[in-house]
N, C-alpha and C positions, 0 to 999 in steps of 0.2 A: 919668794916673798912670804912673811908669817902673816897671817890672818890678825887684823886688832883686833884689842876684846869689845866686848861689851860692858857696859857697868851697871845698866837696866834694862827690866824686858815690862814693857804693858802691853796687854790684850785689851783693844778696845771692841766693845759689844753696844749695838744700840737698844733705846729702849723705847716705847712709847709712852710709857711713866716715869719719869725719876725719881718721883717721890716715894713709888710702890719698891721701887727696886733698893730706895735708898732703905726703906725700910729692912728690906731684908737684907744687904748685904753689912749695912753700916749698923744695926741694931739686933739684929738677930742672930749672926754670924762673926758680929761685933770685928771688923775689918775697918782697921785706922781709914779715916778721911784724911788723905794727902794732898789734896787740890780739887778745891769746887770752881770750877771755872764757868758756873752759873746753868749751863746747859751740860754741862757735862762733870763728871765727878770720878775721881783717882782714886781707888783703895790699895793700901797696902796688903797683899796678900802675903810674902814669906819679905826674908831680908833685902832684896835688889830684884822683887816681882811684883808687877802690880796687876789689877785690874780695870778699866776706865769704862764708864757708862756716859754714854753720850745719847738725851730726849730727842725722837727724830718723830713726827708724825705718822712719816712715812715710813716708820719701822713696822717690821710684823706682828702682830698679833703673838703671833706663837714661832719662836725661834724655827729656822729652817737654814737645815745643814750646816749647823754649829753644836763641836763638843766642846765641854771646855773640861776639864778634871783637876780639883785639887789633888795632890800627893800626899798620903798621912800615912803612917805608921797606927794612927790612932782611928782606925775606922770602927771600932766600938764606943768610944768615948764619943768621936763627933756624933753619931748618932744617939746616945743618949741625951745631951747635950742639945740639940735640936729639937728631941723631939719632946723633952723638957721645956722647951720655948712655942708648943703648939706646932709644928712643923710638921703634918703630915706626909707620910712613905706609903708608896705604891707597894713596895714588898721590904724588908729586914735586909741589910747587909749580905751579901754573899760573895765570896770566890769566884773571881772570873777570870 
């Protein structure tokens, strides 16, 4: 039996601000708003990917054991880019 496809993929992450997060992914990052579902909000991240933040109280503080990684060809440009927009880095780009 063939496997069906898929035709979307969203990673949902929670948050304990929406607004904080909306800032930075929807404005900073500038990632389409595809669905604000009031407590929770969709970004378009590539063509058939998204992203979804959903305000939980009881979310962490500080993410724990969660990666998440864009894929770019263009890891120079998004960092300038960012940090054109105030975005402070731990350390510059590097090969890993």
């Amino acid at each position: 039996m063939i496997r069906p496809p898929f035709d979307q993929q969203v990673t949902f992450l929670y948050t304990q601000n929406l607004a904080t997060t909306d800032r930075f992914y929807g404005e900073i990052m500038e990632l389409p708003l595809v669905l604000d579902q009031g407590s929770c909000r969709i970004y378009q991240v590539g063509a058939d990917s998204f992203l979804g933040f959903c305000e939980r109280v009881e979310a962490p503080a500080q993410p724990v054991g969660i990666i998440f990684t864009f894929v770019t060809q263009a890891v120079d440009e998004w960092h300038a880019y960012l940090t054109a927009k105030g975005v402070e880095f731990e350390k510059p780009p590097s090969l890993n």
